[in-house]
Each structure stands twice: as structure tokens, then as C-alpha cells.
KOLSE-86558 format. One record per atom (N, C-alpha, C): residue in one letter; atom name; x, y, z. Coordinates in Angstrom, 2 decimals. Each point is the difference from the previous one (the first is absolute). Example, Ala and Ser with C-alpha at 12.3 -4.5 7.8 and 13.67 -1.06 7.14 Angstrom:
residu,atome,X,Y,Z
a,N,13.19,-5.69,7.80;
a,CA,-0.89,1.19,0.00;
a,C,0.90,1.20,0.00;
s,N,-0.35,1.05,-0.72;
s,CA,0.82,1.19,0.06;
s,C,-0.77,1.09,0.73;
# end
This chain:
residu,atome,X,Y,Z
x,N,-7.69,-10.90,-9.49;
x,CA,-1.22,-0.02,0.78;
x,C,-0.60,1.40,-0.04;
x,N,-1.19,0.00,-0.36;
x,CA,-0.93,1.37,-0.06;
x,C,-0.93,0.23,1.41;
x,N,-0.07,0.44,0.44;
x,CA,-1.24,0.14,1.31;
x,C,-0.63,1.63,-0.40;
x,N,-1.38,0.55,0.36;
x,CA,-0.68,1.09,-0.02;
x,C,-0.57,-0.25,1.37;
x,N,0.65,1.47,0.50;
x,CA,-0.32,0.52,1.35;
x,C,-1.23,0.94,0.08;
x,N,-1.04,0.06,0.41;
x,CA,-0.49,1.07,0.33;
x,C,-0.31,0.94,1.73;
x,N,1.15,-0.18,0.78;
x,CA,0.59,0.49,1.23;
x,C,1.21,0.14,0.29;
x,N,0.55,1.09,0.78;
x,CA,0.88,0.43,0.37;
x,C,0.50,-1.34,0.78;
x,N,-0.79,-0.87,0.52;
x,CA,0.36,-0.65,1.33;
x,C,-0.04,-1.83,-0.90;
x,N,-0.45,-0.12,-1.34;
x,CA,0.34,-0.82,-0.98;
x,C,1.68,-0.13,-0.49;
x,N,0.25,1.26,-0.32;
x,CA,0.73,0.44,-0.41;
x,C,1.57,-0.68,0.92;
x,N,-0.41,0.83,1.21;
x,CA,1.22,-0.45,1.01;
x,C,-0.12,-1.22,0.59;
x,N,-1.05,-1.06,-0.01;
x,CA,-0.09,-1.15,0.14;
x,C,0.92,-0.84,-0.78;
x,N,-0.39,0.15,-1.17;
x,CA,1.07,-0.70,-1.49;
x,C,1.11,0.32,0.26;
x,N,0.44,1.04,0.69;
x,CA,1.60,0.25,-0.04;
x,C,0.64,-0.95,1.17;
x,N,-0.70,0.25,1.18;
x,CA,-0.07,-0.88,1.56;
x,C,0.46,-1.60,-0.20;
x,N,-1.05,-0.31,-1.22;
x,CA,0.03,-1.56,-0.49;
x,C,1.39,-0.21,-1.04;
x,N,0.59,1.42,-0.34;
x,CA,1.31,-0.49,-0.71;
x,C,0.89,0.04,0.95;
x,N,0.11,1.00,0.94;
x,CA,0.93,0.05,0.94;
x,C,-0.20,-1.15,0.85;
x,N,-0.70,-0.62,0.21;
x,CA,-0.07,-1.61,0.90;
x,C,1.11,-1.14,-0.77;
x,N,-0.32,0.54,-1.10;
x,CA,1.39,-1.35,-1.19;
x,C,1.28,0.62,0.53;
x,N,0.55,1.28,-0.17;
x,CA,0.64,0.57,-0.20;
x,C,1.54,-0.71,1.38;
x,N,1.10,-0.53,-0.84;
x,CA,1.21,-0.42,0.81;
x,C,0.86,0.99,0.36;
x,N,0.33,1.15,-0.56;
x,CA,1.16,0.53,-0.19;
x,C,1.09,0.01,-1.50;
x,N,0.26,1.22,-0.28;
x,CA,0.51,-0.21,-1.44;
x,C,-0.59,0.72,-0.83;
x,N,-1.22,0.04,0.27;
x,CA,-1.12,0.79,-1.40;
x,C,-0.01,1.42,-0.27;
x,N,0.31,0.05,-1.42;
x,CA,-0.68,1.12,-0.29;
x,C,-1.42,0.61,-0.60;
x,N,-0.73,1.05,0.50;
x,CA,-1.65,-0.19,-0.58;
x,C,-0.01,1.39,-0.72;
x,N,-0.26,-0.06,-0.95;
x,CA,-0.20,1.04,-1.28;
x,C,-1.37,0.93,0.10;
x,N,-0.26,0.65,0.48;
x,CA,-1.37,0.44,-0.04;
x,C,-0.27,0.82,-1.11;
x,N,-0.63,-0.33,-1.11;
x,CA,-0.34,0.90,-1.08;
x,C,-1.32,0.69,0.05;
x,N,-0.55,1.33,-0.49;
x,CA,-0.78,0.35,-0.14;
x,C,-0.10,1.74,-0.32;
x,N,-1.31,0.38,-0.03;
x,CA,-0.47,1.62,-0.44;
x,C,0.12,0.13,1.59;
x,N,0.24,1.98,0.03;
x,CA,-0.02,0.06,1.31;
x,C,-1.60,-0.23,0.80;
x,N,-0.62,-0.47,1.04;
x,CA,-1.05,-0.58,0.37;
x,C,-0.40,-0.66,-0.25;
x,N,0.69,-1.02,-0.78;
x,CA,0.09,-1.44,-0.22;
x,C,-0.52,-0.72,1.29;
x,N,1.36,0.28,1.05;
x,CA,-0.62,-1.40,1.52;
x,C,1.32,0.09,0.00;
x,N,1.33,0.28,-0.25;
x,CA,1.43,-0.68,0.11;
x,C,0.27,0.58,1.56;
x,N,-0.72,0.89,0.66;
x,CA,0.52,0.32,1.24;
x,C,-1.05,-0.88,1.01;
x,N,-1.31,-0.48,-0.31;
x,CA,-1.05,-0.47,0.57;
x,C,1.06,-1.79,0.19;
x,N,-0.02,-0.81,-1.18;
x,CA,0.86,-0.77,-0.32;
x,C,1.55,0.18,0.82;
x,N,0.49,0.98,-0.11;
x,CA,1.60,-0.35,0.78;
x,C,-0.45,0.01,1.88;
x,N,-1.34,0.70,0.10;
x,CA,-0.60,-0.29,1.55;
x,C,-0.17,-1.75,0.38;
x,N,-0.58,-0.23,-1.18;
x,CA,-0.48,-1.52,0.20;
x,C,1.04,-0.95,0.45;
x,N,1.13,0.38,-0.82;
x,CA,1.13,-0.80,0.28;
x,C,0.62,0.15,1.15;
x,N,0.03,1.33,0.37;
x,CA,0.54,0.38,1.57;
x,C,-0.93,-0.68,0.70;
x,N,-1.10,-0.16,0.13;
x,CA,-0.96,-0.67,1.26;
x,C,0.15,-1.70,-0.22;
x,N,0.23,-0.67,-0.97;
x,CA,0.50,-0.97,-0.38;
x,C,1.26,-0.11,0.63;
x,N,0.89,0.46,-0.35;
x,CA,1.10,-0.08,1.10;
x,C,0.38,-0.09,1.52;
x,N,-1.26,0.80,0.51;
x,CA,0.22,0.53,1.26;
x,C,0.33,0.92,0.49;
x,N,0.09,1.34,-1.35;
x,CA,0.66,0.97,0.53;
x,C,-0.80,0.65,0.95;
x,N,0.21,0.77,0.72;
x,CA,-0.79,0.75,0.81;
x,C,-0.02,1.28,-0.06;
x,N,1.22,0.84,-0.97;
x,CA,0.12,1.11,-0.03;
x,C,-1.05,0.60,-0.62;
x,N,-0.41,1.46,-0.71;
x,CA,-0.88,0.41,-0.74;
x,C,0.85,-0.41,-1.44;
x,N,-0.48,0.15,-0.85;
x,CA,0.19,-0.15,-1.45;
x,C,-0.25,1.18,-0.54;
x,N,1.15,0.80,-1.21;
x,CA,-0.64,1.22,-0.33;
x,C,1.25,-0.27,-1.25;
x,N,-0.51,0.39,-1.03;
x,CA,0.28,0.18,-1.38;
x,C,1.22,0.48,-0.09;
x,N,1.37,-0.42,-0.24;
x,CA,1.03,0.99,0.38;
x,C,0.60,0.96,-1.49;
x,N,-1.01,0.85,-0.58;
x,CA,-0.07,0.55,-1.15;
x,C,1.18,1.07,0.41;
x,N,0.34,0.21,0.90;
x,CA,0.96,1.45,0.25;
x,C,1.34,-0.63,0.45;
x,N,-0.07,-1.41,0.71;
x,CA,1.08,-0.42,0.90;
x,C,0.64,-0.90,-0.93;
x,N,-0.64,-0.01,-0.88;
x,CA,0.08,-1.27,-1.12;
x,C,0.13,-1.81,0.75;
x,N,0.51,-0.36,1.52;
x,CA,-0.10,-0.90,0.63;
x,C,-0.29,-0.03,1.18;
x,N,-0.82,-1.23,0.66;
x,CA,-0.67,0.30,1.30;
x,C,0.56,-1.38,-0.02;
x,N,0.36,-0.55,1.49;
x,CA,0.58,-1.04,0.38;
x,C,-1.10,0.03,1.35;
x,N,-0.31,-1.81,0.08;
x,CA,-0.92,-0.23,1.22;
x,C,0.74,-1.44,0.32;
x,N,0.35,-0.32,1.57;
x,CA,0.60,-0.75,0.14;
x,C,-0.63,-0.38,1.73;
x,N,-1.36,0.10,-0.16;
x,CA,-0.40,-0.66,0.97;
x,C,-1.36,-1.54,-0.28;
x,N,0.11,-0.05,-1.56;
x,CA,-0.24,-1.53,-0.09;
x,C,0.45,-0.93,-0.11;
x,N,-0.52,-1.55,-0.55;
x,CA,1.10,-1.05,0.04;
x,C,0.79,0.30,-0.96;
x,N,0.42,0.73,-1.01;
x,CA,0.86,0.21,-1.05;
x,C,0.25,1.74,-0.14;
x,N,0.52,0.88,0.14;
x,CA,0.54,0.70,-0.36;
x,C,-0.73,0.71,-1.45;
x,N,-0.22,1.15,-0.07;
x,CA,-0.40,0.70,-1.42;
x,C,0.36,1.01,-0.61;
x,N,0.40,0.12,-0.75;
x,CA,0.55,1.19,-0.81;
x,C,-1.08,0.11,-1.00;
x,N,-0.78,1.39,0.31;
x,CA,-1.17,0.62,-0.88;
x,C,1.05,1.06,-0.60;
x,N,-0.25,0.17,-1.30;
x,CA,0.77,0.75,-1.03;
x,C,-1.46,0.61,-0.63;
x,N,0.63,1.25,-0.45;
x,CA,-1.08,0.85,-1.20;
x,C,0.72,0.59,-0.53;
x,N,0.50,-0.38,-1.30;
x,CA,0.67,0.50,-1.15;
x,C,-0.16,0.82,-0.97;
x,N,-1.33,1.03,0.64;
x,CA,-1.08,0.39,-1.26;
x,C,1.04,1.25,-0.42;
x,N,1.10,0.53,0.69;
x,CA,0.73,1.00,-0.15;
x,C,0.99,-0.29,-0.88;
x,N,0.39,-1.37,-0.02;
x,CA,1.35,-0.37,-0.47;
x,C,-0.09,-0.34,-1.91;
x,N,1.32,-0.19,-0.91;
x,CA,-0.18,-0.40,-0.54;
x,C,0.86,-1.12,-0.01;
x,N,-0.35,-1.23,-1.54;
x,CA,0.68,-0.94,-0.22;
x,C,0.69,-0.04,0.30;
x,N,0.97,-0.96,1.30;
x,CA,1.56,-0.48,0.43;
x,C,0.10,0.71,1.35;
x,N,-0.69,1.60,0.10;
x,CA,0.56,0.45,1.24;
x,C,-0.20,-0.51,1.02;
x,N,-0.23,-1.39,0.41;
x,CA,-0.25,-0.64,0.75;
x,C,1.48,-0.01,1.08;
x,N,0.92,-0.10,-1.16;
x,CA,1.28,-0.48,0.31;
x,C,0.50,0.73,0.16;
x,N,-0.48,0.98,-0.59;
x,CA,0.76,1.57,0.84;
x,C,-0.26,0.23,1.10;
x,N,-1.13,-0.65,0.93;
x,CA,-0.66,0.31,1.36;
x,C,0.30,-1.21,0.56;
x,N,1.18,-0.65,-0.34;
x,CA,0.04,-1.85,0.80;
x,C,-0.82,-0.79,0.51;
x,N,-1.23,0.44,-1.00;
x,CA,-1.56,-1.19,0.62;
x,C,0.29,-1.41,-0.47;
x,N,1.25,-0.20,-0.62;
x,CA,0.05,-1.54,-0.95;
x,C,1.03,-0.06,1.09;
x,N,0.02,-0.25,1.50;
x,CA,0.58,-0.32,1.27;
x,C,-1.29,-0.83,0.52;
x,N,-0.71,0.40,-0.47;
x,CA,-1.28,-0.55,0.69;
x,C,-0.87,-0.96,-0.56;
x,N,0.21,0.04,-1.36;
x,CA,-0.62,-1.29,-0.49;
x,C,0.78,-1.70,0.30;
x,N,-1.04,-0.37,0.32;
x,CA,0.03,-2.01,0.16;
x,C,0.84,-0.09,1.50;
x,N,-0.43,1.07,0.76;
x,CA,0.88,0.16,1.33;
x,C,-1.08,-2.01,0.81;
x,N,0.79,-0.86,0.52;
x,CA,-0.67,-0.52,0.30;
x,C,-1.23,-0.09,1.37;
x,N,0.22,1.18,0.81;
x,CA,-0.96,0.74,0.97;
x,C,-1.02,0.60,-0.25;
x,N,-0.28,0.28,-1.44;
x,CA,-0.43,1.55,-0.25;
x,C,-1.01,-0.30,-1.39;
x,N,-1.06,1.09,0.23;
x,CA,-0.22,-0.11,-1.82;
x,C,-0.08,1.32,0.11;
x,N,-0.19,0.16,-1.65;
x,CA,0.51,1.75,-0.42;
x,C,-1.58,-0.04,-0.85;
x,N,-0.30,0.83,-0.09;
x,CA,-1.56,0.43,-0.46;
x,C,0.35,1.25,-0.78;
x,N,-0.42,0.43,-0.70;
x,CA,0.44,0.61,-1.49;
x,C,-0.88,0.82,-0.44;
x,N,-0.55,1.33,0.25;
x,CA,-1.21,0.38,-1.03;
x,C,1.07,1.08,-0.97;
x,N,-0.47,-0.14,-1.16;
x,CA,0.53,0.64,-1.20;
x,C,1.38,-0.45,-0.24;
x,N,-0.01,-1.39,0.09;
x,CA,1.59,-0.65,-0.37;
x,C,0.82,0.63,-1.16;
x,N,0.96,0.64,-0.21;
x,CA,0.97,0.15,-0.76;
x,C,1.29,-0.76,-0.32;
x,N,-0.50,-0.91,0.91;
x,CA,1.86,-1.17,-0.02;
x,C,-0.45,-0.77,-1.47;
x,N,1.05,-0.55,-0.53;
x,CA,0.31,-0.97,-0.81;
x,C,0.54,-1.15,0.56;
x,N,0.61,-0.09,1.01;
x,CA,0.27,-1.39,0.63;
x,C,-0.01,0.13,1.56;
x,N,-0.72,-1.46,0.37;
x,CA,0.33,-0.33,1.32;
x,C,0.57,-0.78,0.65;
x,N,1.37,0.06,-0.73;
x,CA,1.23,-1.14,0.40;
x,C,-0.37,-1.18,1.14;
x,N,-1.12,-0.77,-0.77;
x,CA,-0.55,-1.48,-0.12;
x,C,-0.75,0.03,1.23;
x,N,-0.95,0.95,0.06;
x,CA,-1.00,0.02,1.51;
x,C,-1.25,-0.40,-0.98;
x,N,-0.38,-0.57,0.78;
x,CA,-1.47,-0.92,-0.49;
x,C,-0.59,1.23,-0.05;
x,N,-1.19,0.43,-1.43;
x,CA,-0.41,0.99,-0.52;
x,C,-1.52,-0.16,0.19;
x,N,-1.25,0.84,0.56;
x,CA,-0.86,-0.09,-0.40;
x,C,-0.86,0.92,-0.06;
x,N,-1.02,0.24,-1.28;
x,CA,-0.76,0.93,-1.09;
x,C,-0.72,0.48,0.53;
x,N,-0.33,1.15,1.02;
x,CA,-1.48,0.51,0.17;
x,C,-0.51,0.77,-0.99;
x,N,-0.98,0.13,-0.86;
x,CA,-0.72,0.90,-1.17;
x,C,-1.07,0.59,0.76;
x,N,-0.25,0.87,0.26;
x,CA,-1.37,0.80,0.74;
x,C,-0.51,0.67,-1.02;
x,N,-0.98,-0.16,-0.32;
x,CA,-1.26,0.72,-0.85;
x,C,-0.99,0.47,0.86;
x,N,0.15,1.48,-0.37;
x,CA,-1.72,0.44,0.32;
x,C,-1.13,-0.22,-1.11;
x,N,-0.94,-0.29,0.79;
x,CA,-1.10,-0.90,-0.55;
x,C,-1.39,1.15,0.07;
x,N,-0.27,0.99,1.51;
x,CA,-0.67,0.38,0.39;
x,C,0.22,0.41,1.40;
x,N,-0.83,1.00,0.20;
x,CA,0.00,0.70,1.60;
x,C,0.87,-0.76,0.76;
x,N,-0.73,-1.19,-0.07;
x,CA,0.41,-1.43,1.35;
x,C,0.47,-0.98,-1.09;
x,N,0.01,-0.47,-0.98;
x,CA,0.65,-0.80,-0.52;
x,C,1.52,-0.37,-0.54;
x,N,0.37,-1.02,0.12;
x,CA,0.92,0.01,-0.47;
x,C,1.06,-1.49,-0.86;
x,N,0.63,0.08,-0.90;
x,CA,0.03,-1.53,-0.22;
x,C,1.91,0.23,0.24;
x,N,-0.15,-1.29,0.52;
x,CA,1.81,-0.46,0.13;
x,C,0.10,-0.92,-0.22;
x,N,1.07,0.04,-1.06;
x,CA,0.43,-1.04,-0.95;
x,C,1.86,-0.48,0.97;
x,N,0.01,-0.95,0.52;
x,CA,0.95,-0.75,0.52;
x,C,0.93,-0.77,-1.17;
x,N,1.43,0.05,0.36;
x,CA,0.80,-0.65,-0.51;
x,C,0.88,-0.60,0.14;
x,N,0.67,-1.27,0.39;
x,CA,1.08,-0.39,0.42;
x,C,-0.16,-0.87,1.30;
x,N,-1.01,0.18,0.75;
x,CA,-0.67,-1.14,1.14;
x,C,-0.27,-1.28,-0.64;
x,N,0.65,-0.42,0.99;
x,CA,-0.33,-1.99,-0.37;
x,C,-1.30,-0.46,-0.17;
# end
């Protein structure tokens, strides 16, 4: 599925409407250039959830955990890491948790020992634009 956003508040809508499917189990891949939307996007999903906390990019903490919506979240930013060190930091504890989804920008894993997987692609398009290409939603 392709969609072109041209708002910040487009943007986190589409994510809102994935996090409404969303059971528990998932993992969400956020791909993109930096100012892509992958932090605008991992907001969407928190307000989709219910979180209530703030949302903030965890580029230094490498994980931010929010556990005041209906599911549990593990926001990851891997932009530091390379291939595998995932497992050096025991984030593959957290995939396909059935409470929880794990949100991913700059994924470096190779496996997510069988947690339902799905593709965010963020393209910048323009100032305000943006296209996201979805993958793995029913």
C-alpha cells in the first residue's frame, strides 16, 4: 500500500489507523532518510495506542518504553548500531512479546523470532510531503 501525505498531522493519522489493527506481537520497521517522518510516524502509533506519555526519538537511549496504552511499546533507534548488535543489547527479548509492539527506526536485526513483521518506507517527497509505502498489513 502506497499513501502521499502532505501534513505532519496526515502523516500521524495513517499511523493512528495502523495502531487501531494492531493485537500485540508486532514488529514495525520504520525505514527511511533522516527527516523522512519515522519519528512523526512512531508519534502516530503512540496516540493510536493510547499512550499518553511524550514521544521522543530515542537516538542516544537507543530504547524508550511506554506502557501507559492498551499495549505496551518498545520504540527502538538503531541508527548507532550495526548488523546483529541487536543481540548484543537483548532487544530480541522484546520482539512478538504478546502485550507489546516494538517499533524500529533504522532496523539492523535479521530476525524476529516469528513476531508478525510490518514495512514502514518513509520518503521525503517535499517540505510537507511525504509517501509511505506499507508492508505486511492485512
Amino acid at each position: 500500500m502506497e499513501i502521499i501525505t502532505d501534513t505532519v498531522e496526515q502523516t500521524q493519522n495513517i499511523a493512528k489507523e495502523i495502531a487501531s489493527t494492531l493485537k500485540g506481537g508486532e514488529v514495525i520497521l520504520l525505514n527511511g532518510e533522516l527527516g523522512a517522518g519515522k519519528t512523526v510516524f512512531s508519534k502516530g502509533i503512540a496516540l493510536g495506542l493510547g499512550i499518553t506519555e511524550p514521544i521522543t526519538s530515542p537516538t542516544f537511549t537507543l530504547m524508550n518504553s511506554y506502557f501507559s496504552g492498551r499495549l505496551k511499546l518498545y520504540h527502538f533507534d538503531m541508527y548507532r548500531l550495526t548488523e546483529g548488535s541487536d543481540v548484543d543489547y537483548g532487544f530480541e527479548e522484546y520482539y512478538g512479546l504478546k502485550d507489546s509492539v516494538c517499533l524500529i527506526e533504522w532496523s539492523v536485526a535479521t530476525d524476529y523470532y516469528g513476531a508478525k513483521v510490518i514495512t514502514v518506507d518513509l520518503e521525503y517527497i517535499s517540505q510537507t510531503q511525504r509517501k509511505i509505502t506499507i508492508k505486511g498489513i492485512g
